[in-house]
C-alpha positions in Angstrom: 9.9 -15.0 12.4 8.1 -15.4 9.1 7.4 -13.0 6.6 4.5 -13.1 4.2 5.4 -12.3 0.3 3.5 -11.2 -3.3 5.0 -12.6 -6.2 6.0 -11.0 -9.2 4.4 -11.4 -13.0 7.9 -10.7 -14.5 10.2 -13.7 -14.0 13.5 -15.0 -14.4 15.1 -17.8 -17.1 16.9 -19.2 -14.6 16.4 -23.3 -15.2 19.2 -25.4 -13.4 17.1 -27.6 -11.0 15.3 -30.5 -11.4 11.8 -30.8 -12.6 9.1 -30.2 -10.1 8.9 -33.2 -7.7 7.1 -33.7 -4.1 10.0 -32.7 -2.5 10.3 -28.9 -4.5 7.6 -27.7 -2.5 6.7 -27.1 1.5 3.8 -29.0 2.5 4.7 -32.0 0.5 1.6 -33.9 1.5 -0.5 -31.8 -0.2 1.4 -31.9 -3.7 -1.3 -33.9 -5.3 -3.4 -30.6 -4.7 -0.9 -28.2 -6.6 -0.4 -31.4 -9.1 -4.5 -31.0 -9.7 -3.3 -26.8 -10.1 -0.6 -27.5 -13.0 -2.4 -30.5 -14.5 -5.3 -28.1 -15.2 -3.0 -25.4 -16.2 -0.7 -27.9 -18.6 -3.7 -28.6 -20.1 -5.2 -25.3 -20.9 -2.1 -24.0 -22.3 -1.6 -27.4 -24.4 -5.2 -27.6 -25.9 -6.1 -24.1 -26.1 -6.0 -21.8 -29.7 -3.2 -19.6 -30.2 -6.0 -16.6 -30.0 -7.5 -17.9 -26.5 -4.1 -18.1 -25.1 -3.1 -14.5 -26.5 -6.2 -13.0 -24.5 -4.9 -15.7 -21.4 -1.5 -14.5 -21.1 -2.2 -11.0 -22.9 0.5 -11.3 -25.1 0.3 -10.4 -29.3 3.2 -12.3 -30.3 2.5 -16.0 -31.0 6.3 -16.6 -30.0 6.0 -15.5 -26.8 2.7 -17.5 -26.5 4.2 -20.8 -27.9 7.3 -20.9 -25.6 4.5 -20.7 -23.0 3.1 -24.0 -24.3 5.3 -26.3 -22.0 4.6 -29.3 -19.3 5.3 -27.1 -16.5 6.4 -31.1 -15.4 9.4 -31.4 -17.5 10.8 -27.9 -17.5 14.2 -27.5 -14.9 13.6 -25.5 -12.2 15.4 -22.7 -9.8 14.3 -21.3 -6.2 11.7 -19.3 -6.2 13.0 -16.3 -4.6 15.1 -16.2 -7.8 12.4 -17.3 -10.0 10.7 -13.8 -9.5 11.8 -10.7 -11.0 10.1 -6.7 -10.6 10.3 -3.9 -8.7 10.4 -5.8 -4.8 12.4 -8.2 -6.1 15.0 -5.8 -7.7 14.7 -3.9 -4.2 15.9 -7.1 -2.4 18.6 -7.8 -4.4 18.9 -11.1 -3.0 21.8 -12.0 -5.4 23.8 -9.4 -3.6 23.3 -10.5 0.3 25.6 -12.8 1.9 25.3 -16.2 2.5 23.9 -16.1 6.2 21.4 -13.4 5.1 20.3 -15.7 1.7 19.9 -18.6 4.3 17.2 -16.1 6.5 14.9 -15.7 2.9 15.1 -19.1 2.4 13.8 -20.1 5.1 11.6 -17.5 6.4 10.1 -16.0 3.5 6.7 -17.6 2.7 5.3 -16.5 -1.4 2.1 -16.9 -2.5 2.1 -17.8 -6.0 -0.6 -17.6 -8.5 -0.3 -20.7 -9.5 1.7 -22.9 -7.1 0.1 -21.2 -3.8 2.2 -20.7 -1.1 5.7 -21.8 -1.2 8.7 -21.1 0.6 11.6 -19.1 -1.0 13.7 -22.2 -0.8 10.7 -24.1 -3.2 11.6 -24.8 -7.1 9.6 -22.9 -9.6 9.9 -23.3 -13.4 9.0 -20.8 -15.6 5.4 -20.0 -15.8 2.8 -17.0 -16.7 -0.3 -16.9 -14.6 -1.1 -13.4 -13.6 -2.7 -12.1 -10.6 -6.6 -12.8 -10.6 -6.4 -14.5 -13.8 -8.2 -18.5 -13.7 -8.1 -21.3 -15.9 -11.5 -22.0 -17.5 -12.9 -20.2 -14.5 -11.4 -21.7 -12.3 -10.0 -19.9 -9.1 -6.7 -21.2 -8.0 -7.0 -18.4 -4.6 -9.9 -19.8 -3.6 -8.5 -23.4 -4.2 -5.6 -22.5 -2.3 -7.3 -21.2 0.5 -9.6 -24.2 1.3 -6.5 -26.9 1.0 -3.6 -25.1 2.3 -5.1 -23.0 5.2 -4.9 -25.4 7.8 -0.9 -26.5 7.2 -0.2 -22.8 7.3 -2.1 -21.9 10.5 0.2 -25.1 11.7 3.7 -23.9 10.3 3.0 -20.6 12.1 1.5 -21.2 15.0 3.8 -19.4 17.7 5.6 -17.5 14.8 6.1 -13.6 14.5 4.9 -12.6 11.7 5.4 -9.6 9.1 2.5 -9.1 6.3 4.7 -7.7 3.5 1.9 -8.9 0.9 -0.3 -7.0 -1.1 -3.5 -7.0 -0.8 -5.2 -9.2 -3.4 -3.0 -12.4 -2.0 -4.6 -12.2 1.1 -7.2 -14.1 -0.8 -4.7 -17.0 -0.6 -4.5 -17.3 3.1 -6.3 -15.0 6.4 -4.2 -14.7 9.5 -5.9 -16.1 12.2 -3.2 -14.9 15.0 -1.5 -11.5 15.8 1.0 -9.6 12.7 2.3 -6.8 11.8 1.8 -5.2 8.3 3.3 -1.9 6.7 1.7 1.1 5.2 4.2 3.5 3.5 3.3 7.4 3.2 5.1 9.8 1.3 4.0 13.7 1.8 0.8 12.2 3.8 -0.3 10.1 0.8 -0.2 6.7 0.5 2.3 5.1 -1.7 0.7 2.3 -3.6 2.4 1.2 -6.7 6.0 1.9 -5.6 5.2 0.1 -2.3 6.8 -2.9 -3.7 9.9 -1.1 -3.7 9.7 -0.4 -0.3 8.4 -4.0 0.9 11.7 -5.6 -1.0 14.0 -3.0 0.7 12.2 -4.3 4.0 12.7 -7.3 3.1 16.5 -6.9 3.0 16.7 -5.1 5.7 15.2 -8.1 8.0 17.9 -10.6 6.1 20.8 -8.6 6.2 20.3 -8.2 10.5 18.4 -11.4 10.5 16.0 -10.2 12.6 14.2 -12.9 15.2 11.2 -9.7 15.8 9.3 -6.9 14.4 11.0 -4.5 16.8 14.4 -6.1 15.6 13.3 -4.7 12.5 12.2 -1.0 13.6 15.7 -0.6 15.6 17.4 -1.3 11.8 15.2 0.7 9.2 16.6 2.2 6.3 17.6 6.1 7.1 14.9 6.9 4.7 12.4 5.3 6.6 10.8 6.5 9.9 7.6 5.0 11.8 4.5 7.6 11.7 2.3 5.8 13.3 1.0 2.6 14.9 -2.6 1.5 14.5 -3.8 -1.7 16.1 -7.2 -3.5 15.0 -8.4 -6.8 15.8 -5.0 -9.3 15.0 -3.4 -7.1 13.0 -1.0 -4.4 13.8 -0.2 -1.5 11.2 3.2 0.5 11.1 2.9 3.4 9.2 5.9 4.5 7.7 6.8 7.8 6.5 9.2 8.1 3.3 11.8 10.8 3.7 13.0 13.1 0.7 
């Protein structure tokens, strides 16, 4: 089982890890492609005014911009399940779950960041500020991404169930190219969108704390407040609507 996860633009402080290294990331043959990612980035954020950087990270105060200016290279470092903060992430709670259920995120919960890629909830992440569809001097680190990193994932998940829980812009990062299952959530026959995340983090949870091994693992243990509306299958993907009860 592997389950496919959106970052968050809010983030923690949390820096008692080493510095990013080959070994702080899956895939660590390819970290001279994220290295060409954060070199780029380091140097934008190094070189550029204090006005370009304000529009970059659309922030007013020059504080907040200038303790952006660090080597992402030198800064300690946390997991990156921890490294993310918002409204999925608050929903997951992942500070609360047990050991055994921690262990399941680690290892099963794939993130695609906007700046590192993908990168497994185990990975170390320093603190960083790239949001989603921004690029460095034009250029596009999803597309990047997708052309280096495409092939290694297809790999690491061949013969893996897997569980879409991403929104949709990072699909950009990666296409499925076997079977999954996504989630649609309605509330009054309308589609939640923004408070979605809330429902993909409590998800989330609820496949750690049963550590499920299947999607249908997963349906037996949903929340009271969630029940399945309908299924809809096209192509490799199959969609579980879910209704949200009052």
């Amino acid at each position: 089982m592997k389950i496919l996860f959106s970052p968050s633009e809010n983030k923690s402080e949390l820096a008692y890890l080493t510095p990013i290294n080959k070994s702080s990331f899956i895939f660590a043959e390819l970290f001279d492609k994220r290295l060409e990612v954060i070199k780029l980035y380091n140097d934008f954020v190094k070189y550029a005014s204090i006005n370009e950087l304000q529009d970059f990270f659309e922030l007013k105060s020059e504080k907040e911009v200038q303790n952006l200016q660090n080597d992402l290279l030198k800064l300690k470092t946390c997991e990156a399940i921890k490294r993310y903060k918002g409204v999925a992430y608050d929903y997951l709670d992942f500070e609360s779950l047990d050991e055994k259920a921690q262990n399941y995120v680690y290892e099963n919960t794939l993130i695609f960041s906007n700046l590192f890629g993908v990168v497994q909830a185990k990975d170390h992440l320093p603190l960083y500020k790239l949001k989603q569809g921004a690029k460095i001097k034009e250029f596009d680190t999803a597309k990047f991404y997708k052309t280096h990193f495409s092939k290694a994932l297809d790999e690491f998940l061949q013969n893996e169930e897997i569980i879409d829980l991403r929104a949709g812009f990072y699909e950009k990062f990666y296409t499925l190219k076997q079977a999954y299952t996504s989630y649609k959530f309605l509330k009054n026959n309308k589609v939640v969108s923004h408070f979605a995340k809330a429902y993909r983090g409590t998800l989330l949870r609820t496949l750690a704390c049963f550590e499920c091994k299947s999607n249908q693992d997963l349906l037996t243990h949903l929340p009271h407040k969630l029940s399945v509306k309908e299924i809809k299958k096209q192509g490799l993907r199959q969609e579980i609507v879910l209704e949200i009860k009052d």
